[in-house]
C-alpha positions as CSV (number, residue, x, y, z in Angstrom):
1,X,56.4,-64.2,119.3
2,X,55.3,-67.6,120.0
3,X,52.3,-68.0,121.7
4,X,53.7,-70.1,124.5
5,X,55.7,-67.4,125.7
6,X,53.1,-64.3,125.6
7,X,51.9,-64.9,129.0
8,X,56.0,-64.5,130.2
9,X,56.2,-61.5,128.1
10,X,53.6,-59.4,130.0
11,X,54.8,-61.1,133.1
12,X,58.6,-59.5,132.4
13,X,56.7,-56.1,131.6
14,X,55.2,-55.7,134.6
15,X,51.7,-55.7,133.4
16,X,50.3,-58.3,136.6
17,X,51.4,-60.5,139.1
18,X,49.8,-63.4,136.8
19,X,48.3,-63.4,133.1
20,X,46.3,-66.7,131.7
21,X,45.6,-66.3,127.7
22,X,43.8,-69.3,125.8
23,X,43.1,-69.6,122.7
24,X,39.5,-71.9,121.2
25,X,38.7,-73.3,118.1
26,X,35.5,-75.5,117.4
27,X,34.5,-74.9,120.9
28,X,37.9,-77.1,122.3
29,X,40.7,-75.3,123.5
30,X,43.9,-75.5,121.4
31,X,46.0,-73.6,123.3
32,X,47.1,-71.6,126.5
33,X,49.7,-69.2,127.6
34,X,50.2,-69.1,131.5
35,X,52.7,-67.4,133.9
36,X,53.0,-65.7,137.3
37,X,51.2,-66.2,140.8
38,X,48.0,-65.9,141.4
39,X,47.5,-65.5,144.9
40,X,49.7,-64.9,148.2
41,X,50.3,-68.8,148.6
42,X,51.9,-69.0,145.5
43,X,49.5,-70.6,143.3
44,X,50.4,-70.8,138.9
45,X,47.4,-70.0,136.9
46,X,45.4,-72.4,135.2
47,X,43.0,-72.8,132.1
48,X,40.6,-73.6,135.5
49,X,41.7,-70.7,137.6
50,X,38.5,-68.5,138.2
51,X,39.4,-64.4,137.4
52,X,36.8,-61.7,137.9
53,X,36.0,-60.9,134.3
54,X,34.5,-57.7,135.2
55,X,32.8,-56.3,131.9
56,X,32.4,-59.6,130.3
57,X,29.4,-59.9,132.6
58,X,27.4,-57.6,130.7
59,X,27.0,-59.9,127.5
60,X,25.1,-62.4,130.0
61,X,23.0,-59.3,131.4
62,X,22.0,-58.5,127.9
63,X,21.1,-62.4,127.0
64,X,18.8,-62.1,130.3
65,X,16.6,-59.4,129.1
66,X,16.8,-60.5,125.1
67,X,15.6,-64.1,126.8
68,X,12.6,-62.2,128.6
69,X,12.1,-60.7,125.3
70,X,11.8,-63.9,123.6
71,X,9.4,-65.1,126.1
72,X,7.1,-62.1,125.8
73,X,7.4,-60.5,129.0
74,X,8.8,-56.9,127.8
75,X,10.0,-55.0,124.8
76,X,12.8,-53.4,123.9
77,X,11.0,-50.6,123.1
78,X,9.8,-49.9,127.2
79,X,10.8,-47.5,128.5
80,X,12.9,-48.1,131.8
81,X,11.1,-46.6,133.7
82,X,8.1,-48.8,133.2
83,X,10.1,-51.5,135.1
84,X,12.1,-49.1,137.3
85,X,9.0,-47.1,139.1
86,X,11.6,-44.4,141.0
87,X,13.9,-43.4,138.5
88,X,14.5,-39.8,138.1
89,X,15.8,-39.0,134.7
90,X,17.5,-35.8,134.9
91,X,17.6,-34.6,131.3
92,X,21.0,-33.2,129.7
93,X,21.4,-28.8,129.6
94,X,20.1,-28.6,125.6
95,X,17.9,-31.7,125.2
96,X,14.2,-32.7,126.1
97,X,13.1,-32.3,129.8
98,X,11.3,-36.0,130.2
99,X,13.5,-37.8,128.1
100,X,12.4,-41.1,127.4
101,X,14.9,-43.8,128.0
102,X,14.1,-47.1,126.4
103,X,15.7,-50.5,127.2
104,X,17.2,-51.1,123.9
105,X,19.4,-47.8,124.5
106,X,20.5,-49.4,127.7
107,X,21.9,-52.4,126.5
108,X,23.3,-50.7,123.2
109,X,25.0,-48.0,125.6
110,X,23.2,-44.8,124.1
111,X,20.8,-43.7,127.1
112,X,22.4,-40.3,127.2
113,X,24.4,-41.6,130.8
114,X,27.9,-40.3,131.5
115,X,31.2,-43.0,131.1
116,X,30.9,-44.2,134.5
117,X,34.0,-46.9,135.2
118,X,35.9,-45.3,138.5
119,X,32.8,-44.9,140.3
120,X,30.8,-48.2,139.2
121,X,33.5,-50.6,139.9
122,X,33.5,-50.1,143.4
123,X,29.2,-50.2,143.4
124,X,29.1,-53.7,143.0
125,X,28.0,-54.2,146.7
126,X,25.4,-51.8,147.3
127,X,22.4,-52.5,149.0
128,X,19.1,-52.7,146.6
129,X,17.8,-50.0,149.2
130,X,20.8,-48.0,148.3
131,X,20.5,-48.7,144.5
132,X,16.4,-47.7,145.1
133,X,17.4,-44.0,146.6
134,X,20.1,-43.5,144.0
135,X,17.4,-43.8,141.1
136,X,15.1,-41.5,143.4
137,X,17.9,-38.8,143.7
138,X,18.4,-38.9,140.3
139,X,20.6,-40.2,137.6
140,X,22.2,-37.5,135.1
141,X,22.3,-37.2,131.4
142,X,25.2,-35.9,129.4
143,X,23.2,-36.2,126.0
144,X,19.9,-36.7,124.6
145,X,18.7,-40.8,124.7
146,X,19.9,-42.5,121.3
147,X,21.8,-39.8,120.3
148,X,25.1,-40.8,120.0
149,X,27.2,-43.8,122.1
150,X,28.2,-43.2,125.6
151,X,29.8,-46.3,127.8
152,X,27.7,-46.4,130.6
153,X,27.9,-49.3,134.1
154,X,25.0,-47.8,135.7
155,X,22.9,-48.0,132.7
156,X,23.3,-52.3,132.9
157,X,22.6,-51.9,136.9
158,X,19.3,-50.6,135.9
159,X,19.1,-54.0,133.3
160,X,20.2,-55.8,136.1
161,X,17.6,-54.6,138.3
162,X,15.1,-54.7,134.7
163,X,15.4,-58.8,134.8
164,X,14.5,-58.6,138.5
165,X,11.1,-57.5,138.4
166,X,10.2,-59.2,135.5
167,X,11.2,-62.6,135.9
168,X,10.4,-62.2,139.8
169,X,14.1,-63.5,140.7
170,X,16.7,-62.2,142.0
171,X,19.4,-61.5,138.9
172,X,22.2,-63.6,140.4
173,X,20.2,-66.4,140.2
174,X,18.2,-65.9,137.5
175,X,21.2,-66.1,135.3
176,X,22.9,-69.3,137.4
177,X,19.0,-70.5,136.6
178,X,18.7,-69.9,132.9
179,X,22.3,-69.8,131.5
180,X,25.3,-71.0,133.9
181,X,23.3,-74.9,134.5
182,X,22.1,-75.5,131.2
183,X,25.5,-74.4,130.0
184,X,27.1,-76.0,131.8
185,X,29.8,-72.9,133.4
186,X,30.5,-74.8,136.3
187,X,33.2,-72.7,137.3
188,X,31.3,-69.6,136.9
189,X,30.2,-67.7,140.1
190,X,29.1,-64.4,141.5
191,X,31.2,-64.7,144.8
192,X,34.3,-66.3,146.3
193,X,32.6,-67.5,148.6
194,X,30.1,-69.5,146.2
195,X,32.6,-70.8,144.3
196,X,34.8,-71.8,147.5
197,X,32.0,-73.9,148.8
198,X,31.1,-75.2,144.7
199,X,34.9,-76.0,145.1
200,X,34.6,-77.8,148.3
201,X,32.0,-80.1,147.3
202,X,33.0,-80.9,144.1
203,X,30.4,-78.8,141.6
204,X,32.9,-76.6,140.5
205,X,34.7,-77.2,137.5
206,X,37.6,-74.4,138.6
207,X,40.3,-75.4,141.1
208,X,41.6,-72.5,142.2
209,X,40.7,-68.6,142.2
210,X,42.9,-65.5,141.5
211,X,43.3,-62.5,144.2
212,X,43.3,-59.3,142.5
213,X,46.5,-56.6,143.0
214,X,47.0,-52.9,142.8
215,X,50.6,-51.4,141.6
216,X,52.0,-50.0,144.1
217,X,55.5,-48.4,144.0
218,X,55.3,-46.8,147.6
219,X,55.8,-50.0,149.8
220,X,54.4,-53.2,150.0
221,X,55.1,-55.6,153.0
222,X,54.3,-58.8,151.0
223,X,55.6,-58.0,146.6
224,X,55.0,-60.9,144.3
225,X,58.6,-62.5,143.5
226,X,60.3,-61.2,140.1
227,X,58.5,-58.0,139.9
228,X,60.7,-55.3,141.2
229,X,60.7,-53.0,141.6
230,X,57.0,-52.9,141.1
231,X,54.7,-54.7,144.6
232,X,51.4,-55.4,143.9
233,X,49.0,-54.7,146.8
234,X,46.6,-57.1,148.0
235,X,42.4,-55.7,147.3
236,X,39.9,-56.9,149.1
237,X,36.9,-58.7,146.8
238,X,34.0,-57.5,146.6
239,X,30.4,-59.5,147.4
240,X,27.5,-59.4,145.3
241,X,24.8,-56.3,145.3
242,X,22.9,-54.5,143.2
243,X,25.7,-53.9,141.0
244,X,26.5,-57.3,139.8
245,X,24.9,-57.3,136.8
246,X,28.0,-54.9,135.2
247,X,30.6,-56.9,136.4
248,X,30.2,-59.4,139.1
249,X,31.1,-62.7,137.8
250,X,34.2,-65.0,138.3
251,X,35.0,-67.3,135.5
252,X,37.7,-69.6,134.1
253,X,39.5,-69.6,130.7
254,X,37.5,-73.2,129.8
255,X,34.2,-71.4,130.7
256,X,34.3,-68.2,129.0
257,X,35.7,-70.2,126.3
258,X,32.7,-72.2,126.3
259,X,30.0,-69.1,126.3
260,X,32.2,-67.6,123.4
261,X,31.7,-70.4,121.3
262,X,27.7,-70.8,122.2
263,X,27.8,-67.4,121.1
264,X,29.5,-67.5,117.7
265,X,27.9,-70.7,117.1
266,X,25.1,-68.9,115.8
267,X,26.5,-67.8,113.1
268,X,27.5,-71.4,111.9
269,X,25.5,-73.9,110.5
270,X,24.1,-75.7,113.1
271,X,24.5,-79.4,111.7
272,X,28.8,-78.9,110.9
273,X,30.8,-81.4,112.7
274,X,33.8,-80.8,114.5
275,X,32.0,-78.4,117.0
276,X,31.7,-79.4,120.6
277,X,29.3,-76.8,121.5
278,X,25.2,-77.9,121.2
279,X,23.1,-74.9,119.2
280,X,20.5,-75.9,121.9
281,X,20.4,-73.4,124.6
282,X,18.3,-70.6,126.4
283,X,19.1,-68.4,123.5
284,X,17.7,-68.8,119.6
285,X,20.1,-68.5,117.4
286,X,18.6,-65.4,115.8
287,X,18.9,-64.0,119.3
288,X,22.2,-64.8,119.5
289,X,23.2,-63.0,116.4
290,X,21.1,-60.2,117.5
291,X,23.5,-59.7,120.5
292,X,26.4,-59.5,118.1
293,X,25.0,-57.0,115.6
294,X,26.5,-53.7,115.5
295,X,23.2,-51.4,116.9
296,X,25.2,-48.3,118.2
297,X,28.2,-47.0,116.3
298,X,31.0,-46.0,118.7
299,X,33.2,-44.2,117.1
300,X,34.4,-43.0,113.3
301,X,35.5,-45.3,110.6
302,X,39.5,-45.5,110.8
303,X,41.2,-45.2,107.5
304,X,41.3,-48.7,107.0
305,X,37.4,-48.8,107.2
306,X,37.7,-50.4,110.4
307,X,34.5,-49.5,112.5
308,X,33.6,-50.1,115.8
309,X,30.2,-50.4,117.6
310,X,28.0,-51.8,120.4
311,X,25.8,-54.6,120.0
312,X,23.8,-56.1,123.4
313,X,26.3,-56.4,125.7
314,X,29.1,-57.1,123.5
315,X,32.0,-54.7,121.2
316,X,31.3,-55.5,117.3
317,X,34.2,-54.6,115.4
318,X,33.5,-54.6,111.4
319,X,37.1,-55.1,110.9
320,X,38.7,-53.6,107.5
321,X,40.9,-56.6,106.6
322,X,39.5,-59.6,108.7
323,X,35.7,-58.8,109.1
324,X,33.2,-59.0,112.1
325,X,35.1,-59.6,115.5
326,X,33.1,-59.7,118.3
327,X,34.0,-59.2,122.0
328,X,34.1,-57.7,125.3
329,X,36.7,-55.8,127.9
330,X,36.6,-56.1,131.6
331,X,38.6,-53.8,134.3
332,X,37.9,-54.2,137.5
333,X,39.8,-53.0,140.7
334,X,42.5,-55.7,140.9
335,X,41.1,-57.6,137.4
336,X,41.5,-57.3,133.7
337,X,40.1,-59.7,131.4
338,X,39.2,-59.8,127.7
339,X,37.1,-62.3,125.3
340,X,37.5,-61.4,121.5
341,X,36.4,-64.0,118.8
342,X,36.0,-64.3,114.6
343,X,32.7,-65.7,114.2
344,X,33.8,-66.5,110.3
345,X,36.3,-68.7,111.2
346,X,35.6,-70.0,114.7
347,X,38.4,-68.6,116.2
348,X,38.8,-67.4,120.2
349,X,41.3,-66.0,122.8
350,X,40.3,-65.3,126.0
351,X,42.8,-63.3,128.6
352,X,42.7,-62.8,132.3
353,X,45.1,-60.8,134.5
354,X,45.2,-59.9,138.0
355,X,46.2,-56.1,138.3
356,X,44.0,-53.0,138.0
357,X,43.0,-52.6,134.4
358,X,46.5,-54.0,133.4
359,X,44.8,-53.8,129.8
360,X,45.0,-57.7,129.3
361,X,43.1,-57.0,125.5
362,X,46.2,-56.1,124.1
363,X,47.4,-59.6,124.1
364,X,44.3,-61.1,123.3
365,X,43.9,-58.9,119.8
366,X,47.3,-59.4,118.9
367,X,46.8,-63.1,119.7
368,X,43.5,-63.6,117.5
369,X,45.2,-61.2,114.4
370,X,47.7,-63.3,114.2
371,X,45.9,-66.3,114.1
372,X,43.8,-64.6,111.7
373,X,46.6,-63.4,109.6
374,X,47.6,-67.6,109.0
375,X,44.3,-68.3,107.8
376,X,42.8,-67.8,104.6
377,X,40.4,-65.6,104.9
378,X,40.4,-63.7,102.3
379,X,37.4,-64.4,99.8
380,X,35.1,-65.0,102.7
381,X,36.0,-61.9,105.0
382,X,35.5,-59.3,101.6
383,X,32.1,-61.0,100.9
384,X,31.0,-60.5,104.3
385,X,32.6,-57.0,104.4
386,X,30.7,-56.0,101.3
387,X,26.9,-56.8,103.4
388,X,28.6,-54.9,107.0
389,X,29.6,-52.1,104.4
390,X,26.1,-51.4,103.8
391,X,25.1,-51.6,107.4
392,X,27.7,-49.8,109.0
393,X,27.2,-46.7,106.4
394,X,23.5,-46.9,107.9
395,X,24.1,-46.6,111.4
396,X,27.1,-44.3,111.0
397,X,25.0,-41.8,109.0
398,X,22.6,-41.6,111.6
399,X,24.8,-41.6,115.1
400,X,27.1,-38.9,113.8
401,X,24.7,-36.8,111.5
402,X,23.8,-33.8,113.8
403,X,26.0,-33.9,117.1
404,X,24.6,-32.2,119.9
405,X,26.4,-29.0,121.5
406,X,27.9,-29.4,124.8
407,X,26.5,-27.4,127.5
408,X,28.9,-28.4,130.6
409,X,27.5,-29.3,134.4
410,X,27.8,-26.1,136.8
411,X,29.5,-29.0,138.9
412,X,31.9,-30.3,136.6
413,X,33.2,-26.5,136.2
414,X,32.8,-26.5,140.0
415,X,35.2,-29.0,140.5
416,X,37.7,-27.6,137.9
417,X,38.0,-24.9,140.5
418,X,38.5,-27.3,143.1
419,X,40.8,-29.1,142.1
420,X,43.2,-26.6,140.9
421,X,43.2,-24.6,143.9
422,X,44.3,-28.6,145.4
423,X,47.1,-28.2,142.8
424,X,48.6,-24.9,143.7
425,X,48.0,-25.6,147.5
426,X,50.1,-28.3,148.7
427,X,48.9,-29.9,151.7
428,X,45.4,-29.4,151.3
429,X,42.7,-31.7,150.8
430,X,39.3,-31.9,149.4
431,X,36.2,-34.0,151.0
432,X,33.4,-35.8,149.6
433,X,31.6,-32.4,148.5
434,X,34.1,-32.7,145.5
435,X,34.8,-36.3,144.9
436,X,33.4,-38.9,144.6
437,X,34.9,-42.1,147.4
438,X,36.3,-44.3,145.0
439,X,38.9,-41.3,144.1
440,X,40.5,-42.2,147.6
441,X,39.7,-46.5,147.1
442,X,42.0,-45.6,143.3
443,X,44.8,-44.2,144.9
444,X,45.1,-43.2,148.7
445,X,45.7,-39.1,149.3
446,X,49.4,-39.7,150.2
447,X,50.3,-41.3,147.1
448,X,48.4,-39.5,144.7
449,X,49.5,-36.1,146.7
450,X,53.0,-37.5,145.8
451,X,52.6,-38.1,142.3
452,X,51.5,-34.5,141.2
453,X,54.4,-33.3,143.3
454,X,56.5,-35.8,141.1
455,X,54.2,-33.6,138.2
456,X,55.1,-30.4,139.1
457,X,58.7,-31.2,139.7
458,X,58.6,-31.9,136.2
459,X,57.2,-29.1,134.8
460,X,58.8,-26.2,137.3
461,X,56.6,-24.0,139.0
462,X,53.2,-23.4,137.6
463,X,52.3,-19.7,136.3
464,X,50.2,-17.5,137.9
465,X,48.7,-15.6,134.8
466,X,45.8,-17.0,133.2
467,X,46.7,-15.4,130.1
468,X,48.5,-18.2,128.5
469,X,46.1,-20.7,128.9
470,X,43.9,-22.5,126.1
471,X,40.4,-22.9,126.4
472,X,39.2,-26.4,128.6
473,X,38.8,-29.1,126.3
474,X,35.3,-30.8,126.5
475,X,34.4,-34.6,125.8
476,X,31.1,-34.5,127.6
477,X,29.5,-32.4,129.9
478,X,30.8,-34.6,132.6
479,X,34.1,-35.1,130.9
480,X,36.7,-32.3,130.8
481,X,40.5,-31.6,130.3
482,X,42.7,-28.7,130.6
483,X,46.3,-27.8,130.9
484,X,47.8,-25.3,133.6
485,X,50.8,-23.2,132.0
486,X,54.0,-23.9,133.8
487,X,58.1,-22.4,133.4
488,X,58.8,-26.0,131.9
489,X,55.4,-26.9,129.9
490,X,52.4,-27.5,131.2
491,X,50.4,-29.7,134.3
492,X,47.5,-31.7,132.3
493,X,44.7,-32.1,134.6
494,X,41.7,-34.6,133.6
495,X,38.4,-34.8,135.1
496,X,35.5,-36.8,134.7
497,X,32.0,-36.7,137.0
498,X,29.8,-39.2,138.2
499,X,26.4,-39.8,136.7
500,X,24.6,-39.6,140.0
501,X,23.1,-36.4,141.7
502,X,24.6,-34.4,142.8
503,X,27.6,-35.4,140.3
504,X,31.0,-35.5,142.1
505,X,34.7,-36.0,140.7
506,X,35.1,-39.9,139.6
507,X,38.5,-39.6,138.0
508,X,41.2,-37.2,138.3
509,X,44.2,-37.6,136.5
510,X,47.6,-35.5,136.3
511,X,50.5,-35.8,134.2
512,X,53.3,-33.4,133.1
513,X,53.6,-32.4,129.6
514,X,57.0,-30.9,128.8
């Protein structure tokens, strides 16, 4: 498919009222795919429309405390809680009782904190009283610290709140301080409301800025044109708080364009022509590379010898044809954005999309593959396969060597209780004591009540023996899925807890299996 015509193609799929793809090369943009609206007055997106990029934040989170670093001022090697004087670790069922929690697990995402994404992406706003009593209550552990990979938001509010008390700044503007000016992102923000007035006055390099939607099949007074018979609900954004430093930024196509090219640049030799991005910057270039090494393993090798990782704040994919790609997601309630570049041939796509995790990094991989797939990358890519080889063997040795039993919450198998008897007793409803608020902000009670009914209309009337049933199938001890025998198949139910005390249900999901 041409690349012109990608952004339409998502557009006629239903994926989000608008999608904005770009592709960089050199650090210029060579091209862009744009289509739909991107706000209730009817606005196209543009390479200078600002998205939330949700996720994508992090990689400037992780530059702020690798630039403290630099400067002297901590280690990665401190423990968090040398910077963060009330945080209650509460240790996993079957590992030490005083963990120690260093910042380098933090920003490589293996402190041993529960997959977090329901719950965190609506924290963004809370108070940094609020964030201060959560740490005091307690945050929970679902393994032991640099034991194996676990995504974690709350892990990079703690970061967040890390660059705080060190530099003596608030984080919000300690990054506008150290990276947005001298990198010139002038259409990157932390608030509508910033970025309105940067607008106003003429500081802003953006020109307009994208609402964020919600799906919504049960009624909508105001749907975005051509995309019945889906509407798309209006969210509210969110302001700034102590959870910005997981998420909070708005940013144009031209500006994460930019960052991704200061990024890579690193890797290149510093006096090449044809590159529009200066090597200057807060970051060495050594530093820079160090954000994009793999340090955490994420998962096995596929059978192509593709492996995936974490480095500081960014994906590292040792790709098994093409060779490092480096990267980042970001969902956010009514945003989904996605920045993936090949640092051994220069190349970059950026996507944004306004819907709810609309999953916008589909098009962006296929989009750099196949520009990778045209180029001839061949002799370079297995040379620089042949060093990741080596490294990736390392690291995977040692993240999946020994995995550590799973010893489940008393709460998560709490809530399994919970939320079956909601399941076989329509009309009822659960409070707070069972989930978590952001359940309700995901989907109201009416419509979720309606789509299990939709469920179990599917899958007939659910038994009442527990007889039949297989055993609960356990990611984490926060994480759990099970299937309730039915006379058609069965009802899947998923569950995951937040990593808060006391825990409560984050995500709940249910889906007929026939």
């Amino acid at each position: 498919m041409d690349f012109h015509n990608r952004a339409q193609a998502r557009l006629s799929e239903g994926r989000a009222p608008a999608t904005a793809l770009a592709a960089f090369s050199g650090g210029a943009r060579i091209g862009q795919s744009l289509a739909g609206i991107v706000d209730g007055r009817g606005s196209v997106p543009e390479t200078t429309t600002a998205f939330r990029i949700a996720s994508c934040t992090k990689s400037f989170t992780a530059a702020a405390i690798l630039l403290l670093r630099d400067r002297g001022q901590l280690s990665l090697d401190d423990d968090a809680r040398e910077y963060l004087s009330t945080l209650k670790i509460m240790g996993c069922m079957n590992g030490p009782e005083n963990p120690v929690m260093t910042l380098h697990m933090l920003l490589s995402m293996c402190s041993g904190l529960p997959t977090d994404d329901p719950w965190a992406d609506r924290q963004e706003s809370m108070s940094h009283g609020d964030f201060e009593d959560l740490m005091s209550h307690g945050v929970r552990l679902v393994r032991s610290p640099g034991s194996a990979y676990e995504y974690s938001n709350l892990g990079y509010a703690m970061l967040g709140k890390v660059v705080e008390r060190v530099s003596g700044v608030g984080y919000r503007r300690f990054i506008e301080r150290e990276f947005l000016e001298p990198l010139k992102l002038n259409g990157t923000a932390f608030s509508k409301e910033t970025m309105l007035a940067q607008m106003a006055d003429r500081t802003s390099s953006a020109t307009t800025i994208a609402t964020g939607y919600r799906k919504n099949t049960r009624g909508n007074t105001a749907p975005i044109p051509d995309q019945q018979p889906y509407n798309w609900e209006e969210l509210p954004t969110t302001g700034p708080g102590a959870f910005s430093a997981i998420g909070g930024l708005f940013s144009t196509l031209d500006d994460m364009g930019r960052w991704a090219a200061w990024l890579q640049e690193a890797f290149h030799d510093e006096h090449a022509t044809g590159s529009t991005v200066a090597s200057a910057g807060p970051l060495c270039r050594e530093t820079r590379r160090e954000m994009q090494d793999m340090h955490q393993v994420s998962e096995p090798a596929d059978v192509d010898g593709t492996v995936n990782g974490y480095g500081y704040g960014l994906v590292v994919q040792h790709h098994g044809l093409y060779g490092t790609v480096i990267g980042h997601s970001g969902g956010y309630p009514g945003f989904s954005a996605h920045m993936r570049w090949h640092p051994g041939t220069g190349n970059i796509v950026v996507g944004f999309e306004n819907a709810t995790y609309s999953k916008v990094g589909v098009a962006v991989r296929a989009l750099l593959e196949e520009r990778l797939a045209r180029k001839m990358v061949g002799a370079g890519a297995a040379s620089q396969r042949a060093v990741q080889r080596q490294e990736v063997l390392e690291l995977t040795a040692s993240a999946v060597a020994v995995p550590e039993p799973i010893v489940s919450w008393p709460e998560t198998i709490q809530a399994m209780a919970a939320v079956e008897e909601l399941v076989r007793s329509p009309g009822s409803t659960l409070g707070n004591e069972v989930f978590s608020p952001n359940v309700v902000q995901d989907m109201p009670w009416e419509e979720r009540r309606a789509a299990m009914e939709a469920a179990l209309a599917v899958v007939g009337p659910l038994a009442d023996s527990a007889d039949e049933r297989t055993p609960p199938r356990w990611e984490t001890a926060a994480s759990v899925e099970w299937d309730l025998p039915a006379r058609g198949g069965d009802l899947r139910i998923r569950v995951k807890m937040t990593p808060v005390d006391p825990p409560r249900v984050q995500l709940l999901e249910i889906s007929p299996r026939t």
